[in-house]
C-alpha positions in Angstrom: -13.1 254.5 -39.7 -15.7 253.6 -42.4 -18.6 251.4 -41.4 -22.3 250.6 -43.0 -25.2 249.8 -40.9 -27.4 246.0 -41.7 -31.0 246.5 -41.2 -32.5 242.7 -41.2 -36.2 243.0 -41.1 -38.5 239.8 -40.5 -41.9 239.2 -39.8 -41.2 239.9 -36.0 -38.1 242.1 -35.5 -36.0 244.4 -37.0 -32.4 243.6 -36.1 -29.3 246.1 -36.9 -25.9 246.6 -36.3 -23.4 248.9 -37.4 -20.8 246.8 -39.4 -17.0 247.8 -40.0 -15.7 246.7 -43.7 -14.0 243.7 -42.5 -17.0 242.0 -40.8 -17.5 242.4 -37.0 -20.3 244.3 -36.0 -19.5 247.6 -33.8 -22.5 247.7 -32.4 -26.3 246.1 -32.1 -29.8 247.7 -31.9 -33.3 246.2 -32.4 -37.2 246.5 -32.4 -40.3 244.8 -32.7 -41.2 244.7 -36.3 -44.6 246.6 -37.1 -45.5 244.4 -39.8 -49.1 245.3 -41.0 -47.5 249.0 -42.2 -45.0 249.4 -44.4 -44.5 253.1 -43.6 -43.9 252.4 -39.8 -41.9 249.6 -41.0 -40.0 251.8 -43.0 -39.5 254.6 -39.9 -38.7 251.6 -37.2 -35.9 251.4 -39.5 -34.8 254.5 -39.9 -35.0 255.0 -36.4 -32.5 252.3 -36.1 -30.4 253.8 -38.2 -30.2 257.0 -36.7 -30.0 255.6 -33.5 -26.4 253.6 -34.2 -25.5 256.7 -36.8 -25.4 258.9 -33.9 -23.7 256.8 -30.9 -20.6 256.2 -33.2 -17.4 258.0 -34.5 -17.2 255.7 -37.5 -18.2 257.3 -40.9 -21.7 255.7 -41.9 -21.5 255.2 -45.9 -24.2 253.4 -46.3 -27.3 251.1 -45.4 -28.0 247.7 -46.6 -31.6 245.7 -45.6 -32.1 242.1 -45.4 -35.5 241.7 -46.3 -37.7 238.6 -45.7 -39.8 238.4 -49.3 -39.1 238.8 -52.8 -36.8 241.4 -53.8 -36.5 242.7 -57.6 -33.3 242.7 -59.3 -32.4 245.9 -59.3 -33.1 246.1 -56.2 -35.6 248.9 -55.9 -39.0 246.9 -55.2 -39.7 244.3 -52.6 -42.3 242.5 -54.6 -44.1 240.3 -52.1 -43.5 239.2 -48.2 -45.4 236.3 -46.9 -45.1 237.7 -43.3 -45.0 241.5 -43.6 -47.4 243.9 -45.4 -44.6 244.4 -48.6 -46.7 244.3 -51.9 -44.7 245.8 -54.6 -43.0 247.9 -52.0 -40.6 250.5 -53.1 -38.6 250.0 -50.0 -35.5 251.7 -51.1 -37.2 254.6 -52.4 -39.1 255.1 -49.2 -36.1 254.2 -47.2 -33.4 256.3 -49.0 -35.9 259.5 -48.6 -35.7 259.4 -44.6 -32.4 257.9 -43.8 -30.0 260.1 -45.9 -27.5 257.5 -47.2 -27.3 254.9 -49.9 -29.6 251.5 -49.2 -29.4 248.6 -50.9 -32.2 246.1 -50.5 -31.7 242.0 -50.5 -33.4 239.1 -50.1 -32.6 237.6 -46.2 -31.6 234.3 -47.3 -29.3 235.7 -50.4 -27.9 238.5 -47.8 -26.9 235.6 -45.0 -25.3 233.2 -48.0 -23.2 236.7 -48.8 -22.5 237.1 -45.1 -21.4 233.6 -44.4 -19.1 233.9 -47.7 -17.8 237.1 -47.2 -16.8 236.4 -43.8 -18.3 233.2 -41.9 -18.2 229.2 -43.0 -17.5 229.8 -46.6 -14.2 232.6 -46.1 -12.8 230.6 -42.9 -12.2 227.4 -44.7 -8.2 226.1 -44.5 -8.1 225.5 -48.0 -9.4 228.9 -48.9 -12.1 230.9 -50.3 -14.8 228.8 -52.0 -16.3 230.8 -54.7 -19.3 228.3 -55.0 -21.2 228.3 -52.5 -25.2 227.3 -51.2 -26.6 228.3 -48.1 -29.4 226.4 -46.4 -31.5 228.3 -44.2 -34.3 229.6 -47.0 -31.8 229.5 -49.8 -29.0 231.5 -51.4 -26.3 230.7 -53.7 -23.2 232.6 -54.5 -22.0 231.0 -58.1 -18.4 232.1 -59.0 -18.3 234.5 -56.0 -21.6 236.4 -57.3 -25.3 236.2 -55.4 -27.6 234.1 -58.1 -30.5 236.6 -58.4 -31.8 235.1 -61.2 -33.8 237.1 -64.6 -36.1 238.8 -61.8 -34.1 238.7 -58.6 -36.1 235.8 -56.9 -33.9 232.9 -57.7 -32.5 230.9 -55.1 -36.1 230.0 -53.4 -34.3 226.6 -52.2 -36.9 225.6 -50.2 -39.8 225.6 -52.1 -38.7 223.1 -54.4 -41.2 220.4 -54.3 -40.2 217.0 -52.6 -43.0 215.3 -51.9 -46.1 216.0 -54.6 -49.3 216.4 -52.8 -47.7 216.8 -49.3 -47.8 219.0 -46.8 -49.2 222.5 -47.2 -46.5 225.2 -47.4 -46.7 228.7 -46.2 -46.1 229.9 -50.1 -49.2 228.3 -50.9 -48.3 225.2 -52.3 -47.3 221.6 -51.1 -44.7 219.3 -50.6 -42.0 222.1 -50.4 -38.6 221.1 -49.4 -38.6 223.5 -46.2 -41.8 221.5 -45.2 -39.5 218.5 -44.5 -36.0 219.9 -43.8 -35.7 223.0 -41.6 -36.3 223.5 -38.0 -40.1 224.0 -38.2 -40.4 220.3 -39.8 -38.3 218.9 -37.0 -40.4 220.9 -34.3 -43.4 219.5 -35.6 -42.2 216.4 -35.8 -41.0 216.4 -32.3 -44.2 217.6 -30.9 -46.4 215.0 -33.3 -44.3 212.7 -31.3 -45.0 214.1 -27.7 -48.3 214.6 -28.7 -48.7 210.7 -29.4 -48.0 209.4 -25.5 -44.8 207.2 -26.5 -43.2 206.3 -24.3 -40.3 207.0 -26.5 -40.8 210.2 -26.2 -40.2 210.8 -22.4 -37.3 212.5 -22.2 -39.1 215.2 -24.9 -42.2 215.0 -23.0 -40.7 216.0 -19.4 -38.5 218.6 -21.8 -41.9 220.9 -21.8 -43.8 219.8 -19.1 -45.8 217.2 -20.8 -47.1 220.1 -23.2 -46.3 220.0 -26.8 -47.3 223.0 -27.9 -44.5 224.3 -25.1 -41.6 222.3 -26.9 -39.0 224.3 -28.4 -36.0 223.2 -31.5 -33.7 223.8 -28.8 -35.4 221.4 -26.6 -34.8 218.5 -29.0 -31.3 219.5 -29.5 -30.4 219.7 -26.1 -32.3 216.0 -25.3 -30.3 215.1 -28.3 -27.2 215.4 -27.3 -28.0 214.3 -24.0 -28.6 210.6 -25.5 -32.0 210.5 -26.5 -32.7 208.3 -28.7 -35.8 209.3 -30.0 -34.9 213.3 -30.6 -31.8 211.8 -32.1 -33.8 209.8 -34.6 -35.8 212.8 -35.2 -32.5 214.7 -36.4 -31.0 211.6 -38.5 -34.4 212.3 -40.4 -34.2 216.1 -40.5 -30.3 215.1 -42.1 -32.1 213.0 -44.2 -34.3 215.4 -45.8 -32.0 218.1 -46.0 -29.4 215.7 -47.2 -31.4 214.3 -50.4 -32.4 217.9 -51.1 -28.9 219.0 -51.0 -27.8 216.5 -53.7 -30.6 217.1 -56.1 -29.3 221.2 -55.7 -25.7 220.1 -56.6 -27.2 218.0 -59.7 -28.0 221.5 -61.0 -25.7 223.9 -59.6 -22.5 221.5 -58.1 -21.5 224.0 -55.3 -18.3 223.7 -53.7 -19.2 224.2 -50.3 -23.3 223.7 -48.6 -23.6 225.7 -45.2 -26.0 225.0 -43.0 -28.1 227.4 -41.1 -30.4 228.5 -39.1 -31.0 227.3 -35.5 -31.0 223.2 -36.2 -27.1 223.6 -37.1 -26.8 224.0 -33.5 -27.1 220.2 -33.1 -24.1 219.7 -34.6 -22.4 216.2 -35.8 -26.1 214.8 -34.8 -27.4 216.6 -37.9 -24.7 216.8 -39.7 -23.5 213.4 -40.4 -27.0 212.5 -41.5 -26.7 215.4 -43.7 -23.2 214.4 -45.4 -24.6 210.8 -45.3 -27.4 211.3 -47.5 -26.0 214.0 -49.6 -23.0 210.9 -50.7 -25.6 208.2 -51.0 -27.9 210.3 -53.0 -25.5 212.5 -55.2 -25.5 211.8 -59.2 -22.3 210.2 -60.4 -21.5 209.5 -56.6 -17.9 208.2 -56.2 -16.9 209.6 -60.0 -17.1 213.4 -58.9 -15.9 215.5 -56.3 -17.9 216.0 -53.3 -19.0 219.3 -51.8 -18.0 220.0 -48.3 -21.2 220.5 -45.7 -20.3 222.6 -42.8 -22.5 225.1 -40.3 -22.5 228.2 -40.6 -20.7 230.8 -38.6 -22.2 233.6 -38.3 -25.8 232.6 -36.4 -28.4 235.0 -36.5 -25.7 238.0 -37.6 -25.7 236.7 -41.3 -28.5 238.4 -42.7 -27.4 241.7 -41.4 -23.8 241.3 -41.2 -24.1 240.3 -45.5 -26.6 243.2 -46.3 -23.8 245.6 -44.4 -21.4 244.1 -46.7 -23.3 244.4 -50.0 -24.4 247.9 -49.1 -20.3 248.9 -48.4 -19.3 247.2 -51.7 -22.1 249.0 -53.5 -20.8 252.3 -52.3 -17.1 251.4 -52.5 -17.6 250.5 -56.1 
């Protein structure tokens, strides 16, 4: 049987399966991501590969890498990486010469929004294929069933639209990016600004980490969520909120059929959710005279990224 391999390399780990062309991954493999060196960061992978190469009967055709930074569009280059030592990187180049098959290079976010439509949220749905889609978790859009690269392959930056001029200091550099206000590091924050305070309305998160905020986790205020908290439930109805109004000022522009949400916050469920789809309505241009977009989770966790770089590498090759 034919299979590719999905490298997805962040600022902390390299994960990487060995995919089959219909999705599922075969088998899993992963490392600590030496992220000060490109070329160590280049033979971590390549280690990987070879590693799942050799333990499998399936034919490897190919290698695709999610990458966590800017990625040209040809795909050659990965011209910046806020978290790993990637300046102008020619990672394919440099990966190509010690792996011995094809690699395609993409950016994470773009490879998990291909993932999730090529097989998770956006292929499962009853009505069928959506061929418009926007993911949420860093940003990717697939517009009539193609990634949206843009001129120099770094469109799709979702996240650091900005929301709130002269807000909060991003990671990019700027302030008042979406992301700053609508992922799971703005609700974390949020959460332990609120621990931090000596509410008693935050109790239930306080005794959730000992009384130490720095000690509280997302999945801590999920979990107190949907135990009945009410404050960590308030603190998702405004994490929906953000991400909600965001969401609508993306479909003024690009009016996706389908918005999945990602990334470790979907986890909450309904609790984020309906906030989400509750915003996204009120806030929506021509609300109530257009179609609305369906907002789901996504389904394919933490696999997307590698699971859509897989994919994109087997349909590079296939083609």
């Amino acid at each position: 049987m034919t299979a590719t391999i999905g490298l997805d390399i962040g600022g902390t780990k390299i994960a990487a399966g060995l995919v089959s062309l219909d999705g599922q991954i075969i088998a899993e493999a992963r490392r600590d991501t030496p992220a000060h060196d490109p070329d160590r960061i280049a033979h971590e992978a390549a280690a990987l590969v070879a590693e799942l190469s050799g333990a499998t009967d399936h034919e490897v055709v190919g290698v695709g890498v999610a990458c966590a930074g800017f990625v040209n569009r040809t795909g050659s280059h990965v011209l910046f990486a806020p978290n790993l030592a990637w300046r102008d990187e020619p990672l394919k180049q440099r990966l190509e010469a010690i792996v011995n098959y094809p690699v395609t290079i993409e950016n994470d976010a773009n490879a998990a929004a291909w993932g999730e439509f090529r097989f998770g949220a956006a292929h499962s749905r009853a009505d069928g294929d959506e061929h418009h889609v926007v993911g949420l978790a860093g940003g990717g859009i697939v517009s009539d069933s193609k990634l949206l690269r843009g001129a120099y392959g770094v469109g799709g930056e979702l996240g650091h639209m900005r929301v709130v001029p002269g807000g909060l200091r991003c990671g990019c550099g700027n302030r008042g990016c979406w992301e700053m206000y609508g992922s799971g590091n703005a609700l974390l924050r949020e959460a332990r600004e609120l621990v931090a305070s000596g509410t008693p309305h935050a109790s239930a998160l306080s005794d959730a980490c000992g009384g130490d905020p720095a000690k509280l986790r997302g999945h801590d205020v999920t979990e107190v969520a949907q135990a009945g908290d009410a404050a960590a439930v308030e603190l998702l109805a405004d994490l929906g909120t953000w991400i909600g109004e965001g969401a609508a000022s993306v479909a003024a522009i690009l009016d996706p059929e389908l918005i999945v949400i990602g990334g470790g916050v979907a986890a909450a469920g309904d609790l984020l959710l309906e906030p989400i789809r509750a915003a996204y309505a009120r806030q929506l241009t021509g609300r109530g005279h257009r179609p609305v977009a369906g907002i789901v989770p996504a389904s394919l966790g933490n696999d997307a990224g590698l699971i859509g770089a897989a994919a994109l590498a087997a349909e590079g090759v296939l083609r």
